[in-house]
N, C-alpha and C positions, 0 to 999 in steps of 0.2 A: 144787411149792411149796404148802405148807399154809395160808401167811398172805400178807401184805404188807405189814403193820405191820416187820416186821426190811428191808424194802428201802425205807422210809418215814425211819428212825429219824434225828434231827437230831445226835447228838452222831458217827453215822458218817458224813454229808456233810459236817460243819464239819470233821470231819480229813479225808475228800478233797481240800476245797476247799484245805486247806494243803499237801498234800501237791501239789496241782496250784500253786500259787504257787509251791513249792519247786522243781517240777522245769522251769517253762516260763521260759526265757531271752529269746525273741527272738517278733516275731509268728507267731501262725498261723491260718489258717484252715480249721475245720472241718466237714462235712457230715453232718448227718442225712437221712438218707433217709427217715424214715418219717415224716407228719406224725401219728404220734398219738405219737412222741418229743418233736416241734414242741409239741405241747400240754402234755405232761410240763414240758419244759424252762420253757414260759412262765407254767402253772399253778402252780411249786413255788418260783419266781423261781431254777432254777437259771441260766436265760440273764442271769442280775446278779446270780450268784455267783464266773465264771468271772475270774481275770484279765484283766486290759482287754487285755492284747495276742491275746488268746485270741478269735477272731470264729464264732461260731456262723452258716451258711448255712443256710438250709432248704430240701430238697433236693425232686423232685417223687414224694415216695410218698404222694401222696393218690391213689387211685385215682378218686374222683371227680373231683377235680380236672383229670385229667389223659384224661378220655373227651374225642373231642373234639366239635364244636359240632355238627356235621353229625349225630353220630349222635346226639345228643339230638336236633336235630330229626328224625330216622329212628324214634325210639320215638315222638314224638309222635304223626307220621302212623300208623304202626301203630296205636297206642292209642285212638287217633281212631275207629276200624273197628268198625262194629257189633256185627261179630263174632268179635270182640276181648276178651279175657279178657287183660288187660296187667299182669305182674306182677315185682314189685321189691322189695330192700330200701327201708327208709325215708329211708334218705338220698338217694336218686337223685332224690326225687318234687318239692325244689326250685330242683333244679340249672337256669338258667336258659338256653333255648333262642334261638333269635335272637329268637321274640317272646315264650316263654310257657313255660309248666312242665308236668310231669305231675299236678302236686297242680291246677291250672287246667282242665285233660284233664278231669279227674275230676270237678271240681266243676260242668262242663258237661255230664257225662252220660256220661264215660266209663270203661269199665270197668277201673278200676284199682286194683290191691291190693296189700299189701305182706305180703311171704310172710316168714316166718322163716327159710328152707332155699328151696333150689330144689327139693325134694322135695317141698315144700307146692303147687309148679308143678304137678308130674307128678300127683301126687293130682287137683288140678282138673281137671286134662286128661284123666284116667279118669272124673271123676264130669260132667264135663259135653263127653260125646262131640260134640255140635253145635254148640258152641264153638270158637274157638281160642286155645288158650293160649301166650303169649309171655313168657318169662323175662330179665330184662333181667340178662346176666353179663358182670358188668365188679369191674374186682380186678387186684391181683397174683398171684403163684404162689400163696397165701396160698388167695383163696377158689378158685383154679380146681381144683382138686381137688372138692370137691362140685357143683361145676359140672357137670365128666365124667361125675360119677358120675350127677345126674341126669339128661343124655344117656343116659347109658349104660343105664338103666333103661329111660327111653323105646324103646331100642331093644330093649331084652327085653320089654317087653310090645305088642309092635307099634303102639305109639300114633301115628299119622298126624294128630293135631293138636295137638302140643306141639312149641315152636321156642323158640330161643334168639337174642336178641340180643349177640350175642358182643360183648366188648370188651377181652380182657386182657391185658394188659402185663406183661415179664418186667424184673428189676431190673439185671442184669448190664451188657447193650444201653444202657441208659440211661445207667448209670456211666460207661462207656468213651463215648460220645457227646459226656459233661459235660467228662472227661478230655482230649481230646481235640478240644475246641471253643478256638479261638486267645483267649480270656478265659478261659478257665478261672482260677478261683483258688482250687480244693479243692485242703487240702494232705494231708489223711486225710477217711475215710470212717466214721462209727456206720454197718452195716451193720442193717437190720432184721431184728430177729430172728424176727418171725413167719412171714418169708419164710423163712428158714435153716432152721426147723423142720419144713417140708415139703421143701425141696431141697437143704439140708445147703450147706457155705461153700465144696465143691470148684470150683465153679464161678468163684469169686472169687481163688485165688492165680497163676490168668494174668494179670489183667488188677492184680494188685498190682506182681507180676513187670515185667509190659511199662511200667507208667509208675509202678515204685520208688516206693511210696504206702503205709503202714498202711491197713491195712481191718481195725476190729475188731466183730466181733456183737453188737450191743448190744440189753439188755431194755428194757425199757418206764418201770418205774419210778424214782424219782429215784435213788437210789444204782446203777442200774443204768448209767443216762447216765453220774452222777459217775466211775463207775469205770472205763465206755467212755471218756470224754473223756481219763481216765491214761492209760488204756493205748496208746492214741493218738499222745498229746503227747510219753510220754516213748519210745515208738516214735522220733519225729520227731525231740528230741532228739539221739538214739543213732546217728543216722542208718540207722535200721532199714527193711526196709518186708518186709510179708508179712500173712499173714492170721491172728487172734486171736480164742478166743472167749471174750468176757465172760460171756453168755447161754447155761455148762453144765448149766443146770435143764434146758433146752428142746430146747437144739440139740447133735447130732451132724455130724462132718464131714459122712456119706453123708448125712443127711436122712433122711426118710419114702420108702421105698423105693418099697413098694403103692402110693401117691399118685402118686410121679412113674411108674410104671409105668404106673398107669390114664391120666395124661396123655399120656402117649405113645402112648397106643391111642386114644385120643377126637380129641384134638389135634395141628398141628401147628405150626412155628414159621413166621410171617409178619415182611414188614416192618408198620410199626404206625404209624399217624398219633395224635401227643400233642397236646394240646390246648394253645396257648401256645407248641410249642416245634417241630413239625414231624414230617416222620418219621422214624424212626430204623429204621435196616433191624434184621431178625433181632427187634423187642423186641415182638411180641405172638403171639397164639396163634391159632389158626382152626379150625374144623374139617376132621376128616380129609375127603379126596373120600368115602369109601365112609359118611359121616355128615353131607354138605350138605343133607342131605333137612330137616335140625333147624337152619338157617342160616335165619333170620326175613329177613335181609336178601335173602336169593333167595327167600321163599318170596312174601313181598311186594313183590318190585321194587322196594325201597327206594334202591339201593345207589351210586343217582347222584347223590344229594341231596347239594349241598355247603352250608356257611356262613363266613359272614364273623364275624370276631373283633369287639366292641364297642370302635371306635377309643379311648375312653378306657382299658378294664379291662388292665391290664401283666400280669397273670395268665403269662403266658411269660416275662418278663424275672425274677418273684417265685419262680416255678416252677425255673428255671435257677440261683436266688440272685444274679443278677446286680443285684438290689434287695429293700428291706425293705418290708414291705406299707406301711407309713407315707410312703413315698416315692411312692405315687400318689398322684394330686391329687385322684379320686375317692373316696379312701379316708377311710372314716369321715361322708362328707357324700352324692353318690351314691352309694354304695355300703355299704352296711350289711347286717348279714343277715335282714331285715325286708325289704330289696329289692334284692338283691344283684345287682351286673354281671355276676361270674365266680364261677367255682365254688369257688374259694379260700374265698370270702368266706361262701358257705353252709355249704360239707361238715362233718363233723365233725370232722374233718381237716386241714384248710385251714390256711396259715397266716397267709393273711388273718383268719378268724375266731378263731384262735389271740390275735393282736396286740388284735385288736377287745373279746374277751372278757376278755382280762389287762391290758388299757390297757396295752399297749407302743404309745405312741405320737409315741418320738421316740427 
């Protein structure tokens, strides 16, 4: 894609838009799974473009949103450690723990940084052998690929003080969880496309198959939704259901081959605890046995630390779709992202902040 000004343009959403009035007869209700679709959608006001019978969900692909409470308090205590070199992207640094943040860690004396790559990890971890360096990897399919591969490096250059906070979740596990939960009310799925990019949509015509659903791949930008949410609808319509790609700039069926291959050698597949919403077998990643040496949570005996959810923050009920962020009581009054309950509310992602930012507030 050279531009994004041609998937921006207003005179092709206002013919989508009619072309989705033309085709949608009766209700339905749709799922994004990615929240930086969630912000798409709320930033561009396609979510009060769509015909009213038409219900947009927001599904749980905020990866920050979805690490759960425990192991944020687990990087705390790590980062806490003298000897501690603790490092992150910059969204994780105000996701709030049961009492405090990492951007808090830090501004009490501890060593905390935000790296651009987990490669900017392993560099540390060379240049400061008396250190120990901790990578906080948390993500979909999406960032775990560079993840590995920074493993993977560590383990070619024999670095014995770089470790990883693992945390990644796969999107598949999740769907079928949603699918498959006695509320459920997804009736199709915007699949993410930055996930499809690396592990290609094969994965996804089972589980269209077993519960007779549209799943279409949808891009980021606003005509990208517009033209996911048709293909969808008039899916739904037709009474069709199987897997569609809207997102052909990016994505192939097979995916990124090398990527999922190095995962397969780094990583393996666990059950996975989401934050809000429980565990879900089979939906996260770990490392392999013959690579627990770079497992921060064994290397620190972190790995019993549990926490409680903040009784007010719905962050699981918002997460599932089974509510709108404006339907918490917290929401907008405790809860802001100046001093957020749950991670919704902070990440960039979230589609607590999403609602908060674009005054969706009813």
């Amino acid at each position: 894609m050279r531009y994004v000004d041609e998937y921006r343009n207003e005179a092709e959403a206002t013919r989508f838009v009619q072309a989705l009035e033309g085709v949608v007869t009766r209700p339905w209700s749709l799922m994004e799974i990615c929240g930086g679709q969630t912000h798409t959608l709320m930033k561009s006001g396609i979510d009060q473009m769509f015909p009213e019978s038409v219900t947009m969900i927001h599904g749980p692909g905020c990866p920050v949103c979805v690490t759960p409470l425990e192991l944020i308090d687990r990087a705390l205590v790590i980062a806490r450690r003298p000897e501690v070199i603790f490092t992150s992207f910059g969204d994780m640094l105000r996701v709030p723990g049961s009492t405090t943040d990492l951007l808090s860690v830090k501004s009490e004396g501890g060593d905390v940084r935000i790296v651009y790559s987990p490669l900017d990890a392993v560099k540390l971890a060379q240049q400061n052998p008396d250190r120990e360096v901790v990578f906080f990897a948390v993500g979909f399919e999406t960032t775990a690929p560079a993840n590995a591969m920074a493993v993977w490096r560590a383990n070619e250059l024999g670095l014995e003080n770089f470790s990883i906070l693992c945390s990644h979740v796969l999107v598949p596990p999740a769907m079928e969880a949603l699918l498959g939960a006695p509320d459920n009310r997804v009736h199709g799925f915007l699949a993410a496309g930055h996930v499809c990019t690396v592990m290609g949509y094969w994965e996804y015509d089972p589980i269209a198959e077993k519960y007779q659903i549209p799943i279409t791949v949808t891009g980021f930008e606003p005509l990208d939704l517009l033209q996911g949410a048709y293909m969808t609808l008039k899916a739904l319509e037709e009474g069709r259901w199987g897997v569609e790609n809207q997102y052909t700039r990016s994505v192939s069926k097979e995916g990124n081959r090398p990527a999922q291959k190095l995962l397969g050698e780094v990583f393996e597949v666990c059950d996975r605890k989401w934050r809000g919403i429980g565990e879900i077998p089979g939906s996260g990643y770990r490392l392999r046995p013959e690579l627990r040496q770079y497992d921060a949570e064994l290397r620190f005996d972190v790995g019993e630390i549990v926490a409680q959810e903040a009784p007010e923050c719905i962050a699981g009920e918002i997460l599932k779709g089974q509510k709108k962020p404006h339907e918490c009581s917290a929401y907008g009054t405790k809860c802001t992202p100046e001093h957020p309950l749950g991670a919704p509310m902070v990440s960039s992602e979230g589609a607590c902040a999403a609602y908060y930012l674009y005054a969706r507030h009813e």
